[in-house]
C-alpha positions in Angstrom: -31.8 20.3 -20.4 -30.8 23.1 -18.9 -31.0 26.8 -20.5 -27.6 28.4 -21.2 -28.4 31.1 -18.2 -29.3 28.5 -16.3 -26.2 26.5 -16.9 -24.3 29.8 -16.4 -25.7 30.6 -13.4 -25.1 27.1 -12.1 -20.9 27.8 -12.7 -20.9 31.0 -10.9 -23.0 29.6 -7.6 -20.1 26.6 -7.4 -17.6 29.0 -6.9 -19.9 31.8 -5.2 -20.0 29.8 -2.4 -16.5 30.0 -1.0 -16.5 34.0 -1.3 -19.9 34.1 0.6 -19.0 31.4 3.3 -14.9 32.2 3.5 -15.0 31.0 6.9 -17.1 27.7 6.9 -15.4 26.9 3.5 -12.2 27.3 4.7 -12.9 25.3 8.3 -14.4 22.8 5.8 -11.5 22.1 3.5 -9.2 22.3 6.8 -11.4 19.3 8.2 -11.4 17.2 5.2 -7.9 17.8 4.5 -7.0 16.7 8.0 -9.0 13.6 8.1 -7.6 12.8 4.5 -4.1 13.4 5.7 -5.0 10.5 8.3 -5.8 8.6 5.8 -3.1 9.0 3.7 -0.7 8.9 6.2 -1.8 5.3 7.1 -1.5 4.1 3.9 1.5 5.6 3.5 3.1 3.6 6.3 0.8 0.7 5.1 3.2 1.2 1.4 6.1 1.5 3.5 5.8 -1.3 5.4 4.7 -3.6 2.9 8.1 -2.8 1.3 10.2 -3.4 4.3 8.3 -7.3 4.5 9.1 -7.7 0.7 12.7 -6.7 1.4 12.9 -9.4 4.3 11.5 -11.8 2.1 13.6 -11.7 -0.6 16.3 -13.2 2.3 14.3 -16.4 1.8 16.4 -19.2 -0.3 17.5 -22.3 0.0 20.6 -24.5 0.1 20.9 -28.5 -1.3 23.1 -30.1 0.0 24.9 -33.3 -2.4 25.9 -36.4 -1.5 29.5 -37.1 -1.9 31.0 -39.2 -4.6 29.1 -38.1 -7.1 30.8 -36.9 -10.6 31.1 -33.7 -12.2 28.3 -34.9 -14.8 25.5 -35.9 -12.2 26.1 -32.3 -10.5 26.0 -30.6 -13.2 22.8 -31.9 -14.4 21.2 -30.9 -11.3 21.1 -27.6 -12.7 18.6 -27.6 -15.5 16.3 -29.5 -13.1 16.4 -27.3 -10.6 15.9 -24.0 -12.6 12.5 -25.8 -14.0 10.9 -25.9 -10.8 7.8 -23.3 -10.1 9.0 -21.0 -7.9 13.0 -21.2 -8.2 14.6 -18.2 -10.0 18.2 -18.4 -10.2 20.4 -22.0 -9.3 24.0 -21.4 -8.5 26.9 -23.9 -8.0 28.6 -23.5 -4.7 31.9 -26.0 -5.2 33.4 -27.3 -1.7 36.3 -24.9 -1.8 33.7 -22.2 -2.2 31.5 -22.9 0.7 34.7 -23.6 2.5 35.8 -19.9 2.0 32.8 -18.6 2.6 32.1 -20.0 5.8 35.9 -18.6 6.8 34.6 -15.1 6.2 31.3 -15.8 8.2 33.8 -16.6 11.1 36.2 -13.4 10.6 38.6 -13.2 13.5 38.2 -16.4 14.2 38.8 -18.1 10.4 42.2 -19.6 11.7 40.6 -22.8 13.3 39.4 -24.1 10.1 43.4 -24.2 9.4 43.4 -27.4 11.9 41.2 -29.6 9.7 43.1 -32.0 7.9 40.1 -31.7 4.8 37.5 -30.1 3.8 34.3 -31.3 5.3 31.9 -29.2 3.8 29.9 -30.9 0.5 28.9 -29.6 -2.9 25.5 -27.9 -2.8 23.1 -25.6 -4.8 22.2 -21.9 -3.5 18.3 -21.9 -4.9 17.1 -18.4 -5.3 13.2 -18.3 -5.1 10.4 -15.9 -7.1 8.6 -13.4 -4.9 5.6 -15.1 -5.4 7.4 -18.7 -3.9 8.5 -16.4 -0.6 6.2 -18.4 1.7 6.3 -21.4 3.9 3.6 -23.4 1.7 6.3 -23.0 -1.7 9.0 -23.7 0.0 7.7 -26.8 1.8 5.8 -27.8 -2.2 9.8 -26.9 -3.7 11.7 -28.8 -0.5 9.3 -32.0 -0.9 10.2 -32.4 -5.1 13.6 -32.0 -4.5 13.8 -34.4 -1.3 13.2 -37.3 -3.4 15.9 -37.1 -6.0 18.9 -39.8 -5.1 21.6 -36.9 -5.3 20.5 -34.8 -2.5 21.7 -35.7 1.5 19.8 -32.4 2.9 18.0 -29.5 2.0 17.9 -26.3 4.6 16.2 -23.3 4.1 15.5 -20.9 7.4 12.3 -22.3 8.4 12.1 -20.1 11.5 12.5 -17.2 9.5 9.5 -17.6 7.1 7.2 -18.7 10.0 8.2 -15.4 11.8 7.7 -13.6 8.4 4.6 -15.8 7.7 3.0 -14.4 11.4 4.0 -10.7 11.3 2.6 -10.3 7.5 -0.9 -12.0 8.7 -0.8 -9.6 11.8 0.0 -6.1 9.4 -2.6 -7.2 7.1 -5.5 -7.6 9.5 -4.0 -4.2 11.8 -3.8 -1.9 8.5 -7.4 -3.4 7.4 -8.9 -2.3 10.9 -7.2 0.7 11.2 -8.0 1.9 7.5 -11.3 0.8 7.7 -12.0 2.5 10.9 -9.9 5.9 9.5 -12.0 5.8 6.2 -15.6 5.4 7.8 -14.3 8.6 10.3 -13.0 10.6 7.2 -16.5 10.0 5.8 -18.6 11.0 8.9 -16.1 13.8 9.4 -16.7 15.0 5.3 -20.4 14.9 5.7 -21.4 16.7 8.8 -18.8 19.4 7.6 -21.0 19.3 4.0 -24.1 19.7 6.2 -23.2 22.7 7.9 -22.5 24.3 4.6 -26.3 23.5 3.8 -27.2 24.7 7.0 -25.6 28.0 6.1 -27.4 28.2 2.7 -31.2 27.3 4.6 -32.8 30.5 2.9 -31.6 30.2 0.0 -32.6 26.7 -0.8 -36.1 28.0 0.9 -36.6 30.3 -1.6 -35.1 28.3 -4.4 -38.0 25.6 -3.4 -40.7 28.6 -3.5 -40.1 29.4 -7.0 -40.4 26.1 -8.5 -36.5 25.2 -8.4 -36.6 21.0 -9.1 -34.5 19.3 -6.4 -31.8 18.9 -9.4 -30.7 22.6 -10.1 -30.5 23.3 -6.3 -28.6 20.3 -5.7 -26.2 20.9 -8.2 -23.7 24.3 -7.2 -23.6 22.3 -3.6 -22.4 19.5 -5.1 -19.8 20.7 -7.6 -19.0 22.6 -4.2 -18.6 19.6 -2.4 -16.0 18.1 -5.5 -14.0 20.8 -5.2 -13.4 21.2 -1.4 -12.5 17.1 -1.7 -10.4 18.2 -4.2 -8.5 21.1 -2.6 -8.6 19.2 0.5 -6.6 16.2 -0.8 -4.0 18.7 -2.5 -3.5 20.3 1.0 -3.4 16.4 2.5 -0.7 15.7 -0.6 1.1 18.7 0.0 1.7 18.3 3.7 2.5 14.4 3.6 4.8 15.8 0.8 6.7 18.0 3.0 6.7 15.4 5.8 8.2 12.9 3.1 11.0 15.2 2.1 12.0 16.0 5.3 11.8 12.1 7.1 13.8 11.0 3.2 16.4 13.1 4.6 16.8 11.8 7.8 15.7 7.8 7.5 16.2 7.2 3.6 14.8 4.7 1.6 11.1 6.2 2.9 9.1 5.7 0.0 6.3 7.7 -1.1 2.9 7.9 -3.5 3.7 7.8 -7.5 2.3 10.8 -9.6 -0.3 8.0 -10.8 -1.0 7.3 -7.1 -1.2 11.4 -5.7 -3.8 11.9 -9.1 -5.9 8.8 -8.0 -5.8 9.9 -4.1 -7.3 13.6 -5.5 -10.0 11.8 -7.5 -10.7 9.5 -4.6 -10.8 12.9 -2.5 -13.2 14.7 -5.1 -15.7 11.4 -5.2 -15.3 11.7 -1.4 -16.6 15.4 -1.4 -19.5 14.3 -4.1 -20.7 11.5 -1.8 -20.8 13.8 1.0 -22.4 16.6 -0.5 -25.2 14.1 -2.2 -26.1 12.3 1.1 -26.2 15.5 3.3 -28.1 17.3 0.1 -30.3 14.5 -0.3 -31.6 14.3 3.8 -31.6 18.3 3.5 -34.1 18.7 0.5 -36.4 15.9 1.8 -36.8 17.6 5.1 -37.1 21.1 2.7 -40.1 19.3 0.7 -42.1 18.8 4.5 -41.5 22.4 4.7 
């Protein structure tokens, strides 16, 4: 355990550093800060875009189609059958007259040709809203294969082209953002270290002399690396606070942009602070072995 002097002369050399070393401190935390603000611009987009699939998702539904002739009882005990099925989260009844009207305000301008028909053609059906989780082609195809066997139905449609498309480009974001993030993380790291290093490069006599006087690996290593916590740290508050201002001002202009939770901009400044302490520990620990063959 450490001596209270000790301990107090431990505080002051964390924040000693960035009065002697103003400029490599500050070149330091202007590095981090802009490899983190890669970082969390991409999974900012990554957020974003997520959001923008889920929307288009929730376009995925599905319409059965009944077979004529049947009574107002057999219909209407459809519905409690329906609603039981994994996946399906709402049933509504769409009468002829309904789908019928409907279709007219698809067509617009061009509703008066339906006034030629003689009847209605079009038959009674249920509009099946689905669960975000049943939003791909394998429920749907599970949900259209239970239903296709039941005597009352004549056709099921749901936009099969639509979820396939969905289906690809979802596959092809996933595997882009994990690439991309990957590769933006492992720079942000490389980036955060050799900037780390060159801080202990700037403090050579020092730990020297430290080593000299019987200073354990330990008590040197720990000012750099409280150092090291707190440039991650003000480096992802100037990451934050930039990507902040960039958010306000695209909100403005695109809307519906969304951006990182309180719970989310706290947990991106501890990730940044861990960031700075793994830095600082691998550039400390290679430094004070090649010290040691001193």
């Amino acid at each position: 355990m450490f001596k209270n002097a000790q301990v107090a002369y431990l505080v002051r050399e964390s924040f000693a550093g960035f009065h002697r070393r103003k400029l490599t401190t500050g070149v330091t935390i202007l590095i981090m800060g802009s490899a983190l603000l890669v970082l969390a611009m991409l999974t900012l987009v990554t957020l974003n875009m997520g959001n923008m699939l889920e929307k288009a998702r929730a376009g995925i539904d599905m319409r059965v189609f009944l077979h004529e002739g049947l009574d107002s009882r057999q219909m209407a005990e459809l519905q409690p059958r329906l609603v039981i099925i994994p996946g399906v989260q709402n049933v509504a009844w769409i009468s002829p007259e309904t789908a019928l009207a409907q279709f007219k305000e698809g067509l617009g301008e061009d509703a008066g040709i339906l006034d030629m028909l003689d009847s209605n053609p079009l038959p009674a059906s249920y509009h099946l809203t689905l669960t975000p989780g049943a939003r791909n082609l394998k429920a749907v195809e599970a949900i259209r294969e239970e239903i296709a066997v039941w005597g009352e139905v004549s056709e099921i449609l749901f936009n099969q082209g639509w979820i396939d498309a969905l289906e690809s480009w979802t596959f092809r974001f996933q595997m882009a953002s994990l690439v991309v993030s990957l590769i933006v993380f492992l720079a942000a790291v490389f980036v955060i270290s050799n900037t780390v290093k060159l801080t202990m490069a700037a403090s050579a006599r020092v730990i020297q002399i430290q080593k000299l006087v019987g200073a354990t690996n330990t008590f040197i290593r720990i000012p750099y690396l409280a150092e090291g916590m707190i440039q991650g740290m003000l480096a992802g508050i100037l990451a934050m606070g930039l990507l902040g201002l960039a958010g306000w001002f695209l909100d403005g202009r695109l809307g519906g942009v969304i951006f990182f939770s309180v719970q989310q901009i706290f947990g991106f400044i501890l990730f940044c602070i861990v960031l700075g302490l793994t830095g600082s520990f691998a550039a400390m620990r290679k430094y004070l072995t090649m010290q040691s063959e001193i």
